[in-house]
mmCIF entry with sequence, helices, sheets and N, C-alpha, C, O atoms, coordinates in Angstrom:
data_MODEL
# 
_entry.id   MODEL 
# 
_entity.id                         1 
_entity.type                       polymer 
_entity.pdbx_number_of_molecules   1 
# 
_entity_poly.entity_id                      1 
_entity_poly.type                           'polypeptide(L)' 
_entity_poly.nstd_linkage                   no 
_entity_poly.nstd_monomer                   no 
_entity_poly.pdbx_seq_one_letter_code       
;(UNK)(UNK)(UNK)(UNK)(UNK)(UNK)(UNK)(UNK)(UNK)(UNK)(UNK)(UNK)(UNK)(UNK)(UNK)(UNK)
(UNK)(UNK)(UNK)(UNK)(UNK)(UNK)(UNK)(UNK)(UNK)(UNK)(UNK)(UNK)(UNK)(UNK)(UNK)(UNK)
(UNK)(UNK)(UNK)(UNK)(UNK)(UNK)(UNK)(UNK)(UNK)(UNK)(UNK)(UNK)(UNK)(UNK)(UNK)(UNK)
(UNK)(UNK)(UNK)(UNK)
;
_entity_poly.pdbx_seq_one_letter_code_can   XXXXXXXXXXXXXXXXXXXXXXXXXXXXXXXXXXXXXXXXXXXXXXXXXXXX 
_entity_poly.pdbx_strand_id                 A 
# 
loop_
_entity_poly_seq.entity_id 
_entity_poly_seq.num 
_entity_poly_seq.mon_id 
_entity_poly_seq.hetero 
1 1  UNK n 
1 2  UNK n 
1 3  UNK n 
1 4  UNK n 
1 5  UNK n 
1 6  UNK n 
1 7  UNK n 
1 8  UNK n 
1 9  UNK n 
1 10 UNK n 
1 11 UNK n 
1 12 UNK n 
1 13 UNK n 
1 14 UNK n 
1 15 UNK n 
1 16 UNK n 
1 17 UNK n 
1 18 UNK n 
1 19 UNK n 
1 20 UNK n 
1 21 UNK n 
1 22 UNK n 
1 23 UNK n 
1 24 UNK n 
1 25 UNK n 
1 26 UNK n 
1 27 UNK n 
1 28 UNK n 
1 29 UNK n 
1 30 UNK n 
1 31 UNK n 
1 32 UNK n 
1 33 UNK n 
1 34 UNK n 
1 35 UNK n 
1 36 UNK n 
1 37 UNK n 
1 38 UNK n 
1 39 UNK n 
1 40 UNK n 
1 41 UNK n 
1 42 UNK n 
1 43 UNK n 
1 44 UNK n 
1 45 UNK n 
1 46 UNK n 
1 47 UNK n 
1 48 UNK n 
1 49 UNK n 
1 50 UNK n 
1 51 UNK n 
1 52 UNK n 
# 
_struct_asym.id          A 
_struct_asym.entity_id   1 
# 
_struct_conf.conf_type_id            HELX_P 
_struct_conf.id                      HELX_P1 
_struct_conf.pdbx_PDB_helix_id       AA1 
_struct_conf.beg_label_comp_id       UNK 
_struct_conf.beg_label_asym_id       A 
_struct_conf.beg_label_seq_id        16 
_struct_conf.pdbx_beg_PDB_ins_code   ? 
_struct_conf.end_label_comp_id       UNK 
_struct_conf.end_label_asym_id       A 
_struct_conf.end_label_seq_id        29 
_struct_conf.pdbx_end_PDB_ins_code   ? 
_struct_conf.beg_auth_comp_id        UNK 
_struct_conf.beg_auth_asym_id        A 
_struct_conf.beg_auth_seq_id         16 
_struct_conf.end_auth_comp_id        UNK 
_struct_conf.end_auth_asym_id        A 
_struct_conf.end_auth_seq_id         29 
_struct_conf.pdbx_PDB_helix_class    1 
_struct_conf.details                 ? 
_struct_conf.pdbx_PDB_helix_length   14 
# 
_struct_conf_type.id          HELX_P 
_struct_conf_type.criteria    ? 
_struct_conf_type.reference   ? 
# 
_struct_sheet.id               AA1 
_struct_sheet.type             ? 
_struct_sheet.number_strands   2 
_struct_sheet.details          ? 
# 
_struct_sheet_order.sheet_id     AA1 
_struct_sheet_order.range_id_1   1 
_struct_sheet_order.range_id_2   2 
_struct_sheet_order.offset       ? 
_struct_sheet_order.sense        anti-parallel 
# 
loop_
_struct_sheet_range.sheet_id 
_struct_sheet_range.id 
_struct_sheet_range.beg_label_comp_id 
_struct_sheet_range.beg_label_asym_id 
_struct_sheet_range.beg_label_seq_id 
_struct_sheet_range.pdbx_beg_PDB_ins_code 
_struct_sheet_range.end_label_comp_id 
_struct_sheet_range.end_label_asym_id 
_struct_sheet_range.end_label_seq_id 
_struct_sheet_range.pdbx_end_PDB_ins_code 
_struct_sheet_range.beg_auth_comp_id 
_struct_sheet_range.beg_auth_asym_id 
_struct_sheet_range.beg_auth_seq_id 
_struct_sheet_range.end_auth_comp_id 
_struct_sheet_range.end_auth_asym_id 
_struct_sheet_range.end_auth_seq_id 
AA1 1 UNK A 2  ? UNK A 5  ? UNK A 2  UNK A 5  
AA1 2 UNK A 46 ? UNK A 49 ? UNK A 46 UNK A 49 
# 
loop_
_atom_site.group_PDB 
_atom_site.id 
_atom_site.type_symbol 
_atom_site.label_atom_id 
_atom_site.label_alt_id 
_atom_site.label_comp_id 
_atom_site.label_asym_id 
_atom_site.label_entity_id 
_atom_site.label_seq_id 
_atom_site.pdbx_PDB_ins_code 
_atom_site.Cartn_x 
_atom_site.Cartn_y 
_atom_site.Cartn_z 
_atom_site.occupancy 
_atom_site.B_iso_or_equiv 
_atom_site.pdbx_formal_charge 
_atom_site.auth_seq_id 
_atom_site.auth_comp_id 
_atom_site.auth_asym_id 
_atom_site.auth_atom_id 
_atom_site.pdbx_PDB_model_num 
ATOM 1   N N  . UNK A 1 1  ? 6.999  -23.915 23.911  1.00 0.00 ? 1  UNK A N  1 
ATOM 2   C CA . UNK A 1 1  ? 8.185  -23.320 23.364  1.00 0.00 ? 1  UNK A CA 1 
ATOM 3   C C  . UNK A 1 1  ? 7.890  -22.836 21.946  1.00 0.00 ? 1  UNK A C  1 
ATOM 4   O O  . UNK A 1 1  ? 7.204  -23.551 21.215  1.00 0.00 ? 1  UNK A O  1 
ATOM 5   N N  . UNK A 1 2  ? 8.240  -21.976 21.626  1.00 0.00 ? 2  UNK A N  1 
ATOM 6   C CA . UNK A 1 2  ? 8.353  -21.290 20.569  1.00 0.00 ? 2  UNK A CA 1 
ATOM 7   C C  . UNK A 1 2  ? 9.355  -21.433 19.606  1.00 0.00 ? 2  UNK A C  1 
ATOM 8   O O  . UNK A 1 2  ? 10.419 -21.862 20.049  1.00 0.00 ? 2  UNK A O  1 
ATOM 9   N N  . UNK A 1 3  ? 9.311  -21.209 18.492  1.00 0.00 ? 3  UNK A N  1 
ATOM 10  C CA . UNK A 1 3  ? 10.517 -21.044 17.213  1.00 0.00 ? 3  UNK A CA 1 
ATOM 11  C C  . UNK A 1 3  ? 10.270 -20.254 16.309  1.00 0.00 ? 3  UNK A C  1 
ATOM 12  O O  . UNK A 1 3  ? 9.098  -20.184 15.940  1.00 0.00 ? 3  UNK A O  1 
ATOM 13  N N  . UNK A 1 4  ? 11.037 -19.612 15.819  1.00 0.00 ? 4  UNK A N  1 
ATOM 14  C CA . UNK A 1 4  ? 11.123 -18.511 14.931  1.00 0.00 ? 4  UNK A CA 1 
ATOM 15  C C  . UNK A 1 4  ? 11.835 -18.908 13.322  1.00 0.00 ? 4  UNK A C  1 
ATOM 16  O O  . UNK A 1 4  ? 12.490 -19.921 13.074  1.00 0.00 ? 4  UNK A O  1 
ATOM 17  N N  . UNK A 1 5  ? 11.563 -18.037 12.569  1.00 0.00 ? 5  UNK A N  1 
ATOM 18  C CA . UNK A 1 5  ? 12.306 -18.484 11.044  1.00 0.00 ? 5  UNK A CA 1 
ATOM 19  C C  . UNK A 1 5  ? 12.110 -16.733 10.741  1.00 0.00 ? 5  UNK A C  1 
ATOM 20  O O  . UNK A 1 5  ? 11.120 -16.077 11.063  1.00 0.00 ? 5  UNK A O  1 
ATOM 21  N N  . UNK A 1 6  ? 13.178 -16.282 10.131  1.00 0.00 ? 6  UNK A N  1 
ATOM 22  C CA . UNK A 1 6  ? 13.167 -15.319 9.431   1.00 0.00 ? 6  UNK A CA 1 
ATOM 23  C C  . UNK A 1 6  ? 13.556 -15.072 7.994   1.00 0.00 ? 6  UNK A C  1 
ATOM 24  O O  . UNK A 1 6  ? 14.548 -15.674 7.581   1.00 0.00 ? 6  UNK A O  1 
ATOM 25  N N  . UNK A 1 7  ? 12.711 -14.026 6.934   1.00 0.00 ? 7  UNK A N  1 
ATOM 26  C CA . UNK A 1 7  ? 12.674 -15.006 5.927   1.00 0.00 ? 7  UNK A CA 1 
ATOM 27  C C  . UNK A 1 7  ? 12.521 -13.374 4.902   1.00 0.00 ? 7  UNK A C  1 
ATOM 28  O O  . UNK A 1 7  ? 11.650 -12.505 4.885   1.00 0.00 ? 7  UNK A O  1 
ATOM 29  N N  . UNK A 1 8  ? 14.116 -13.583 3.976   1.00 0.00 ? 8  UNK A N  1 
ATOM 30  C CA . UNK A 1 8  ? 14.250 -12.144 3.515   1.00 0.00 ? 8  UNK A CA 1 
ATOM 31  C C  . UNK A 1 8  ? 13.420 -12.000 2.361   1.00 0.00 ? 8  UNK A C  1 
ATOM 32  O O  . UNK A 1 8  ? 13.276 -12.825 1.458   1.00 0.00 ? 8  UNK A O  1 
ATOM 33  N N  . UNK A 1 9  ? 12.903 -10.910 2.471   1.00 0.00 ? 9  UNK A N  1 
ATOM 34  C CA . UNK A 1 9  ? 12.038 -10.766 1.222   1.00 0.00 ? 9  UNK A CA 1 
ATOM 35  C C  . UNK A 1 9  ? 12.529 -9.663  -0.219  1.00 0.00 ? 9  UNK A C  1 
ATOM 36  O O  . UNK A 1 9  ? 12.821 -8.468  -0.166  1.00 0.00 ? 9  UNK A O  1 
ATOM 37  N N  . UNK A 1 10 ? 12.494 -10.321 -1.095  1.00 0.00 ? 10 UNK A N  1 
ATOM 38  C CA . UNK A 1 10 ? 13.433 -9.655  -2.273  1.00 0.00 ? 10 UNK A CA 1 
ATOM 39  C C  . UNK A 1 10 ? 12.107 -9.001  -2.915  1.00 0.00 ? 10 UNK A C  1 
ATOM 40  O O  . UNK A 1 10 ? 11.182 -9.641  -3.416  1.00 0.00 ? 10 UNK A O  1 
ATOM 41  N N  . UNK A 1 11 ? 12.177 -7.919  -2.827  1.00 0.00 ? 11 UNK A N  1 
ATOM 42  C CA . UNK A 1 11 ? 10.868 -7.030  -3.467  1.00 0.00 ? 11 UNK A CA 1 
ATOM 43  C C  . UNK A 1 11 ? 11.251 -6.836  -5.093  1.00 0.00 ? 11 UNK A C  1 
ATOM 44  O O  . UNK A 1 11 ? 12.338 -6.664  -5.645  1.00 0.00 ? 11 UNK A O  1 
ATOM 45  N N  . UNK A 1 12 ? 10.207 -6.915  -5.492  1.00 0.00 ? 12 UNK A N  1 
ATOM 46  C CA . UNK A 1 12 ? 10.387 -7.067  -7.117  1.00 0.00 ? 12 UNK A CA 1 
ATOM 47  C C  . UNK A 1 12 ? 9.290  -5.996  -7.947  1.00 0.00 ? 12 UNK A C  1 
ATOM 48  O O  . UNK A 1 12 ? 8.349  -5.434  -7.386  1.00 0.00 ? 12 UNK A O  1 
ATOM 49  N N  . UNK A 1 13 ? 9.616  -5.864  -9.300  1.00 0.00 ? 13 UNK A N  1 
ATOM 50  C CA . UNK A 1 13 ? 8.782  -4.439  -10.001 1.00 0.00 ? 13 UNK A CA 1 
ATOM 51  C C  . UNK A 1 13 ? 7.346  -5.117  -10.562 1.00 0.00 ? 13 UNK A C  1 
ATOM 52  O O  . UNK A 1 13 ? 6.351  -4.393  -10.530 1.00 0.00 ? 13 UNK A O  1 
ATOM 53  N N  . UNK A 1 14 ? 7.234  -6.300  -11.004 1.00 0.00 ? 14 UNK A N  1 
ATOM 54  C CA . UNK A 1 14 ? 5.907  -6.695  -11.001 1.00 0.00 ? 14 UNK A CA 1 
ATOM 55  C C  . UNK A 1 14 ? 5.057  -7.560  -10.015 1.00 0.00 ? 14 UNK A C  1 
ATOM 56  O O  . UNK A 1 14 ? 5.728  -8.506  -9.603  1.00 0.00 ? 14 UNK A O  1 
ATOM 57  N N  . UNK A 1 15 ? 3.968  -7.533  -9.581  1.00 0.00 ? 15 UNK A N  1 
ATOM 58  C CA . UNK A 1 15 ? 3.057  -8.298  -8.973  1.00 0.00 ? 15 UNK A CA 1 
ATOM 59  C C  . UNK A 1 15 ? 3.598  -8.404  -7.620  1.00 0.00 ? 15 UNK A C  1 
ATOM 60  O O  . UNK A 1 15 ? 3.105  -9.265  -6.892  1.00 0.00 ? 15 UNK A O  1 
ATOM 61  N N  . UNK A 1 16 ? 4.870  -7.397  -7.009  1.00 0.00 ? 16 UNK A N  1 
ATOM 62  C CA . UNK A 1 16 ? 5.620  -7.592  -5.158  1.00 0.00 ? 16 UNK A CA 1 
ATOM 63  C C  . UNK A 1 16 ? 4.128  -8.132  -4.490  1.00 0.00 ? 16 UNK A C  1 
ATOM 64  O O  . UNK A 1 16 ? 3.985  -9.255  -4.006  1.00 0.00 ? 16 UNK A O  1 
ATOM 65  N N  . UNK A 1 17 ? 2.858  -6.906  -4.582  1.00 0.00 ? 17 UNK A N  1 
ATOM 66  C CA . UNK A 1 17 ? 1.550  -6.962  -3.523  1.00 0.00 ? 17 UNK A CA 1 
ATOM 67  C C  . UNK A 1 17 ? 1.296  -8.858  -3.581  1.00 0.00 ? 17 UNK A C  1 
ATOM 68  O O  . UNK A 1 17 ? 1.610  -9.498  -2.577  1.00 0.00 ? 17 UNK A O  1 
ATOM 69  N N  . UNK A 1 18 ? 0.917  -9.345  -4.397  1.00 0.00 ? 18 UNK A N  1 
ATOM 70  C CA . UNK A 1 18 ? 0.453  -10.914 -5.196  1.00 0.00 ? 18 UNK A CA 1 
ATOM 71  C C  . UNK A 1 18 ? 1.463  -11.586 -4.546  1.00 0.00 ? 18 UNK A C  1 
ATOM 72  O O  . UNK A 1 18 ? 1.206  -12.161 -3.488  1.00 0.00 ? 18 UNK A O  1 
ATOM 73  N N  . UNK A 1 19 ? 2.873  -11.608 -5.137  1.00 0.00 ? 19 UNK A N  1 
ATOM 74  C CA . UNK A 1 19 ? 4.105  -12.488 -4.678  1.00 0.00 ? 19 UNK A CA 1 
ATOM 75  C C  . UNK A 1 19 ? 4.156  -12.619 -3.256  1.00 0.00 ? 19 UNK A C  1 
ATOM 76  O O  . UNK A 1 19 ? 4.499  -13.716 -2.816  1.00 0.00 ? 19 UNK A O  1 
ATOM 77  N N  . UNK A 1 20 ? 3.789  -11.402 -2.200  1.00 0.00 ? 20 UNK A N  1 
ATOM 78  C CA . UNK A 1 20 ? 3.983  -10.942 -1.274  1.00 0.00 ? 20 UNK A CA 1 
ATOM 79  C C  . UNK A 1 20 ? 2.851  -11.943 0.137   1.00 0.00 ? 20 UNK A C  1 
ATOM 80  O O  . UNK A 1 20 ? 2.891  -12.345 1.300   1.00 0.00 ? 20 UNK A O  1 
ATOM 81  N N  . UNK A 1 21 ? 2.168  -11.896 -0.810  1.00 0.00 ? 21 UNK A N  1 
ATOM 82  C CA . UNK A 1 21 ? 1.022  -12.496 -0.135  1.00 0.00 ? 21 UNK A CA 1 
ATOM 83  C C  . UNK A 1 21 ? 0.876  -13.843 -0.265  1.00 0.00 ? 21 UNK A C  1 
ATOM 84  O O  . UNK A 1 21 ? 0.713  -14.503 0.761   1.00 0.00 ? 21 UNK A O  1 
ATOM 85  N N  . UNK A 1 22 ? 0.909  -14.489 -1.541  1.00 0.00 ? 22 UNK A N  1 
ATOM 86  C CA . UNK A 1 22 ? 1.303  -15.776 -1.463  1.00 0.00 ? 22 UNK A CA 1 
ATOM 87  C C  . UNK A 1 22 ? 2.514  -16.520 -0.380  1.00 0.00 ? 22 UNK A C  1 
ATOM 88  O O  . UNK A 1 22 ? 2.274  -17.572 0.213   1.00 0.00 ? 22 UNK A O  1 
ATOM 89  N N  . UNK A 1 23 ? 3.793  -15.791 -0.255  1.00 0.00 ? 23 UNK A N  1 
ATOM 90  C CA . UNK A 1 23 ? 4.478  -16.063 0.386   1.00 0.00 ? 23 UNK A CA 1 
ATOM 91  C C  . UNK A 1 23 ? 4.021  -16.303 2.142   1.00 0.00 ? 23 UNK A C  1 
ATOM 92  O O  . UNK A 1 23 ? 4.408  -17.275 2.790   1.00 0.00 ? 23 UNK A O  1 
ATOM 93  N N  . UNK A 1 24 ? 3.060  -15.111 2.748   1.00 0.00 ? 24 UNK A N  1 
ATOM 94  C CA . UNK A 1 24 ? 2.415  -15.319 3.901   1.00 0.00 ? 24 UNK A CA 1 
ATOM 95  C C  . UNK A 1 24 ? 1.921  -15.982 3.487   1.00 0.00 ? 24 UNK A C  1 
ATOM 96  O O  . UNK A 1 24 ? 2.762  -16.864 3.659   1.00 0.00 ? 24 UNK A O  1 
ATOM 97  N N  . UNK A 1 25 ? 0.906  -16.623 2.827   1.00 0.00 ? 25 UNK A N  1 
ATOM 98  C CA . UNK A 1 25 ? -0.049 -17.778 2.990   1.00 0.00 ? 25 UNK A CA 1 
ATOM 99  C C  . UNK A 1 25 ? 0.371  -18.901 3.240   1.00 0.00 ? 25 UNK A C  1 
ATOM 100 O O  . UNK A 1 25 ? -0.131 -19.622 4.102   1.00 0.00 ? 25 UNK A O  1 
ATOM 101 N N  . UNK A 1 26 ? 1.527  -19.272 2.396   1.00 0.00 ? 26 UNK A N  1 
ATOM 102 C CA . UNK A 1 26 ? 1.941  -20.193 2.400   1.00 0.00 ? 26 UNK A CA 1 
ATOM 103 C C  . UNK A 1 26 ? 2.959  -20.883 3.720   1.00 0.00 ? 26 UNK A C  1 
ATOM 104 O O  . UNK A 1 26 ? 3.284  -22.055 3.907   1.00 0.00 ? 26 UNK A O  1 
ATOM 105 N N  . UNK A 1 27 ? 3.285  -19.655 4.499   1.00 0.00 ? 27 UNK A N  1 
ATOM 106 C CA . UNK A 1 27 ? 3.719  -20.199 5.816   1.00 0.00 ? 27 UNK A CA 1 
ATOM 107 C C  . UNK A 1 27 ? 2.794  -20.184 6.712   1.00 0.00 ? 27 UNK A C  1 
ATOM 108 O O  . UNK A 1 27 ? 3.046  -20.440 7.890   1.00 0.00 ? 27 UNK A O  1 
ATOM 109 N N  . UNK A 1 28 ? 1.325  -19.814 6.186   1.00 0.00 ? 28 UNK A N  1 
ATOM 110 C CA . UNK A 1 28 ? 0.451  -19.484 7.228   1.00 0.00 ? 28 UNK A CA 1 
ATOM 111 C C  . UNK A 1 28 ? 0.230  -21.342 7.232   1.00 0.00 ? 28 UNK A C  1 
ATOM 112 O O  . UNK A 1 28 ? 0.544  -22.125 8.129   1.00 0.00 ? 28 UNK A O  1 
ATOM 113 N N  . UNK A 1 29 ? -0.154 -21.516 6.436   1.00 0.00 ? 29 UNK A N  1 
ATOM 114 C CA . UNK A 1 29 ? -0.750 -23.025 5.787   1.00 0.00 ? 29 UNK A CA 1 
ATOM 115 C C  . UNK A 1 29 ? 0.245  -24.112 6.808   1.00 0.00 ? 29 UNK A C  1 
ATOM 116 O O  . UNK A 1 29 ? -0.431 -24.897 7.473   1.00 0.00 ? 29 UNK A O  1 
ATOM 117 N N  . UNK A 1 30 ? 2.086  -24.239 7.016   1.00 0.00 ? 30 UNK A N  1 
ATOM 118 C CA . UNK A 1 30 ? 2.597  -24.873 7.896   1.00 0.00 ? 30 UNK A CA 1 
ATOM 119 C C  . UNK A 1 30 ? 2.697  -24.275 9.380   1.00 0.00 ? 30 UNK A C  1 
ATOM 120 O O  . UNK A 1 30 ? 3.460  -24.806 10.187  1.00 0.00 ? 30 UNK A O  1 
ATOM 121 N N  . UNK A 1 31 ? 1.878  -23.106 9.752   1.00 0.00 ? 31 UNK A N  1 
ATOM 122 C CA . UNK A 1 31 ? 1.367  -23.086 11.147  1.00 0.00 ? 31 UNK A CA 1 
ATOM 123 C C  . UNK A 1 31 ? 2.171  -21.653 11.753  1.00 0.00 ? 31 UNK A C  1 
ATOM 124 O O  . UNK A 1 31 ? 2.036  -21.241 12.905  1.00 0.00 ? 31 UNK A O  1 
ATOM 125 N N  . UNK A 1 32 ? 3.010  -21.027 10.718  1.00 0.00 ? 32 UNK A N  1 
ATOM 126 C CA . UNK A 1 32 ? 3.676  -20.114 11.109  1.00 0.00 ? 32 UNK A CA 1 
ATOM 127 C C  . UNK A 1 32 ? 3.019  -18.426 10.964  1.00 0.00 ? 32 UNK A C  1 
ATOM 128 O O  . UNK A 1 32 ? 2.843  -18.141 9.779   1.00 0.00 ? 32 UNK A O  1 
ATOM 129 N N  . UNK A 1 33 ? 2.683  -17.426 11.821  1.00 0.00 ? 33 UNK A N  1 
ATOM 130 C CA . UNK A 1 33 ? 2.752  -16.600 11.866  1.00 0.00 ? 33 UNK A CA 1 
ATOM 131 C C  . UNK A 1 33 ? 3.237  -15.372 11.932  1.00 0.00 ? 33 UNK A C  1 
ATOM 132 O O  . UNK A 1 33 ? 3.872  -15.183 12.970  1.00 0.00 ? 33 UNK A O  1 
ATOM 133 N N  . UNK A 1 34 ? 3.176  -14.431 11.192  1.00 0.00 ? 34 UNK A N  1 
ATOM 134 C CA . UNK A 1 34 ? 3.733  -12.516 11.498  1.00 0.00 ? 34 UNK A CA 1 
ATOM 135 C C  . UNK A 1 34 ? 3.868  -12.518 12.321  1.00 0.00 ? 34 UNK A C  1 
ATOM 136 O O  . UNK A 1 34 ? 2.975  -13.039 12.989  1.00 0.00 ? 34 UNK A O  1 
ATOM 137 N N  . UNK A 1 35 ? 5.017  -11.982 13.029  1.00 0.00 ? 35 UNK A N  1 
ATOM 138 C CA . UNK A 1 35 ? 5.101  -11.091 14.296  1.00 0.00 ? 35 UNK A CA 1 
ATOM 139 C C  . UNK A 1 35 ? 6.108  -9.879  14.151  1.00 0.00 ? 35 UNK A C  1 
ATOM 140 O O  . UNK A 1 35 ? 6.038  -8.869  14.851  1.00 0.00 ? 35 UNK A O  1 
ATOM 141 N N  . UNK A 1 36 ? 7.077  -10.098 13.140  1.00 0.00 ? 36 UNK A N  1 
ATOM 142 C CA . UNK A 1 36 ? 7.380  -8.486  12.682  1.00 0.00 ? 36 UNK A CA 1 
ATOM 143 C C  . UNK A 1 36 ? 7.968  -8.600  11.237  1.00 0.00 ? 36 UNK A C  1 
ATOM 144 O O  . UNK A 1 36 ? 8.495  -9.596  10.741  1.00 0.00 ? 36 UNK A O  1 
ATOM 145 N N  . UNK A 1 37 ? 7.738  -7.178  10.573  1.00 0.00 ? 37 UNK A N  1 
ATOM 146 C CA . UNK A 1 37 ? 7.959  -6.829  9.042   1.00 0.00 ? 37 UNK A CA 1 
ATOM 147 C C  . UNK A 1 37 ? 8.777  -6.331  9.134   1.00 0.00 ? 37 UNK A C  1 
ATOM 148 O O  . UNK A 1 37 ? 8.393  -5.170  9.277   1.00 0.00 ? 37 UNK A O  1 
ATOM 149 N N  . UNK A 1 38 ? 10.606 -6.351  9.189   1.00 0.00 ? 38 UNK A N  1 
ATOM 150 C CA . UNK A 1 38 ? 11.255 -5.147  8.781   1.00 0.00 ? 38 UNK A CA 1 
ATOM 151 C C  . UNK A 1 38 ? 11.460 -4.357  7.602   1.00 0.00 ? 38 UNK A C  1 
ATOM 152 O O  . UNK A 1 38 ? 12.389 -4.581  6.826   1.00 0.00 ? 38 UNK A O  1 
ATOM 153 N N  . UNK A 1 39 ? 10.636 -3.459  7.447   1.00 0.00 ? 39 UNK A N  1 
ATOM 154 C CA . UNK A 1 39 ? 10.647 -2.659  6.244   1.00 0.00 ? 39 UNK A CA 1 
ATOM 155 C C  . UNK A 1 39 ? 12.286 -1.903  5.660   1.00 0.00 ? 39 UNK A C  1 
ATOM 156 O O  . UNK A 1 39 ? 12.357 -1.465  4.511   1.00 0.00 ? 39 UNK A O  1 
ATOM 157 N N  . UNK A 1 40 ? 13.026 -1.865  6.241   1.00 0.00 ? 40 UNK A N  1 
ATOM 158 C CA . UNK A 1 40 ? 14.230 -1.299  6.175   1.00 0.00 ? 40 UNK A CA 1 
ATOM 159 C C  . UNK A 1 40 ? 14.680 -2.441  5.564   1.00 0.00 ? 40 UNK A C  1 
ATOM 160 O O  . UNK A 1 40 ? 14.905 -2.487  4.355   1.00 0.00 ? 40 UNK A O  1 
ATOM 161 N N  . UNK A 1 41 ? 14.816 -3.288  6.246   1.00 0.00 ? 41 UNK A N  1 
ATOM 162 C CA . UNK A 1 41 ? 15.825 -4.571  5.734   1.00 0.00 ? 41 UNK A CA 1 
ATOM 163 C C  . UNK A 1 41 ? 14.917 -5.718  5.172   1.00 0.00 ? 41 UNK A C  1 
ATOM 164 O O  . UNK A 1 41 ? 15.258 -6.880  5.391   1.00 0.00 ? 41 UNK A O  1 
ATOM 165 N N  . UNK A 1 42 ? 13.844 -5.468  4.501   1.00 0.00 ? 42 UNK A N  1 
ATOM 166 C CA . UNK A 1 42 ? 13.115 -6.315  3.823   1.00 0.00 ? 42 UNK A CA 1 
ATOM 167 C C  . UNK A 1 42 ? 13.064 -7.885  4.550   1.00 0.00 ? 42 UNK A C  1 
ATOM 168 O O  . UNK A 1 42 ? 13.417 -8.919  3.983   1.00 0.00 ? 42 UNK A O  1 
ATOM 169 N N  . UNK A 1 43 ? 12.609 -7.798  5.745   1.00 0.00 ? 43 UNK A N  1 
ATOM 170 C CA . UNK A 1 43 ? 13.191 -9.758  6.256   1.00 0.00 ? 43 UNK A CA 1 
ATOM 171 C C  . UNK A 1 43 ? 11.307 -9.531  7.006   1.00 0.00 ? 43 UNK A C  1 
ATOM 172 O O  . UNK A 1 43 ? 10.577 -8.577  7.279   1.00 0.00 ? 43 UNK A O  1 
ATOM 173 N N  . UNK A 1 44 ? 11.235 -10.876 7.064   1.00 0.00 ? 44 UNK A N  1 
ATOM 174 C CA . UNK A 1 44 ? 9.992  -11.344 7.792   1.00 0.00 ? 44 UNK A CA 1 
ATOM 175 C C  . UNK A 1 44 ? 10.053 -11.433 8.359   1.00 0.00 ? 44 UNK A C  1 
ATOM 176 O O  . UNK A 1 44 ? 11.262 -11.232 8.474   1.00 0.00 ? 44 UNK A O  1 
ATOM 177 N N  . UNK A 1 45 ? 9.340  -11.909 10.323  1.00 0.00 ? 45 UNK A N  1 
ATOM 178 C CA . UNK A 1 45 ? 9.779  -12.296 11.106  1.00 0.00 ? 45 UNK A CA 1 
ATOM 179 C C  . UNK A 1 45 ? 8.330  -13.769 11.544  1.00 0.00 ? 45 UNK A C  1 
ATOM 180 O O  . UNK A 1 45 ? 7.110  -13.606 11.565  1.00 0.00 ? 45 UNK A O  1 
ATOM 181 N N  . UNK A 1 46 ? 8.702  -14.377 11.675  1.00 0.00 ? 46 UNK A N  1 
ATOM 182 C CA . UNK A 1 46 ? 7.689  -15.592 11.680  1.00 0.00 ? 46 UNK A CA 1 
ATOM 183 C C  . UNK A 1 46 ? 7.626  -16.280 12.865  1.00 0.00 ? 46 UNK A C  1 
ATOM 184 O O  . UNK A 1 46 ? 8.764  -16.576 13.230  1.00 0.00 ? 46 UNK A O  1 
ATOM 185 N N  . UNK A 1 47 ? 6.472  -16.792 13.884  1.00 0.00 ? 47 UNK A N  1 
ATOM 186 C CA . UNK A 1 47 ? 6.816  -17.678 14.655  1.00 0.00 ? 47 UNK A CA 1 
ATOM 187 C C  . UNK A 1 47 ? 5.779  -18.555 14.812  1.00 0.00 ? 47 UNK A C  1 
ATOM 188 O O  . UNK A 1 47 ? 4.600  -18.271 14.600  1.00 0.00 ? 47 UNK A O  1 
ATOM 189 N N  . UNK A 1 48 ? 6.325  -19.957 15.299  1.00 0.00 ? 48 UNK A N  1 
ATOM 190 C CA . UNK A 1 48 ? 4.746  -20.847 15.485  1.00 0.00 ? 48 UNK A CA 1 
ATOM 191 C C  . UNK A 1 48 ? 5.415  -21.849 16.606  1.00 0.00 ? 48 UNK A C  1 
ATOM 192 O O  . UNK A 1 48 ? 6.624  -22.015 16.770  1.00 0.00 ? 48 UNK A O  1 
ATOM 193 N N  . UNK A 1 49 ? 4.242  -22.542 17.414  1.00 0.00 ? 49 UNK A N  1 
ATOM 194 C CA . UNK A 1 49 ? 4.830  -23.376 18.388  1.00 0.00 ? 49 UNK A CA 1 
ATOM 195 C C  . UNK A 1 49 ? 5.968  -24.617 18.295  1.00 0.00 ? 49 UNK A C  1 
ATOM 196 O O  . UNK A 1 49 ? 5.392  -25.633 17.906  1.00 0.00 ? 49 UNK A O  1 
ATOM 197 N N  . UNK A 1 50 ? 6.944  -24.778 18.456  1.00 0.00 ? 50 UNK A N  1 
ATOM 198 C CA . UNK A 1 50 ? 7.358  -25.918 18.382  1.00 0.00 ? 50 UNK A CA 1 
ATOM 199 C C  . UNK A 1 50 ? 6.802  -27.416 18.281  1.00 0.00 ? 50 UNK A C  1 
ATOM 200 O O  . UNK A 1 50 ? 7.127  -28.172 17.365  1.00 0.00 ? 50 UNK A O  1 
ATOM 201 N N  . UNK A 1 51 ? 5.909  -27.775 19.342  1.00 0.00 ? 51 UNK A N  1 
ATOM 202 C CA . UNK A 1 51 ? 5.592  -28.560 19.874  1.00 0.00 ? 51 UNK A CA 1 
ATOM 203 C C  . UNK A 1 51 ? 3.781  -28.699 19.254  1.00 0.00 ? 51 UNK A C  1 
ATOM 204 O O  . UNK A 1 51 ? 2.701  -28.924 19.800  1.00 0.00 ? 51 UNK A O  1 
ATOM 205 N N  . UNK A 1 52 ? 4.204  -28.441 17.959  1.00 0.00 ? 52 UNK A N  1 
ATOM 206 C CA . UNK A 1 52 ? 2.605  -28.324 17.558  1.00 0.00 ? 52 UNK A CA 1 
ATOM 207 C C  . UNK A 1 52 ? 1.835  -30.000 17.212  1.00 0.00 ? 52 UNK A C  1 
ATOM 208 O O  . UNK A 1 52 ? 0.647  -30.081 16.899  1.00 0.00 ? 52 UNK A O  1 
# 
C-alpha cells in the first residue's frame, strides 16, 4: 500500500534552486519520493510505501 503527502512549495527571490532541493532531500532521507511537480500551483506530490 502506498501513501501520499503533498507539500506546497512557497517559491522565494533568493536561493528558491538551494531551498528547493534541500526540501527534496530531506523527504528523500524519510523514504518519500517525486511523483508529480505542479508548477501552476506550486505543491509537490510525494509518495513512499506505507508498510516500509
Amino acid at each position: 500500500m502506498k501513501e501520499y503527502k503533498v507539500v506546497s512549495w512557497k517559491m522565494g527571490i533568493s536561493n528558491n534552486n538551494k531551498k528547493l532541493e534541500n526540501t527534496l532531500n530531506e523527504y528523500a532521507i524519510s523514504g518519500w519520493r517525486v511523483i508529480h511537480v505542479a508548477e501552476q500551483s506550486a505543491r509537490i506530490i510525494f509518495e513512499r510505501d506505507k508498510n516500509r
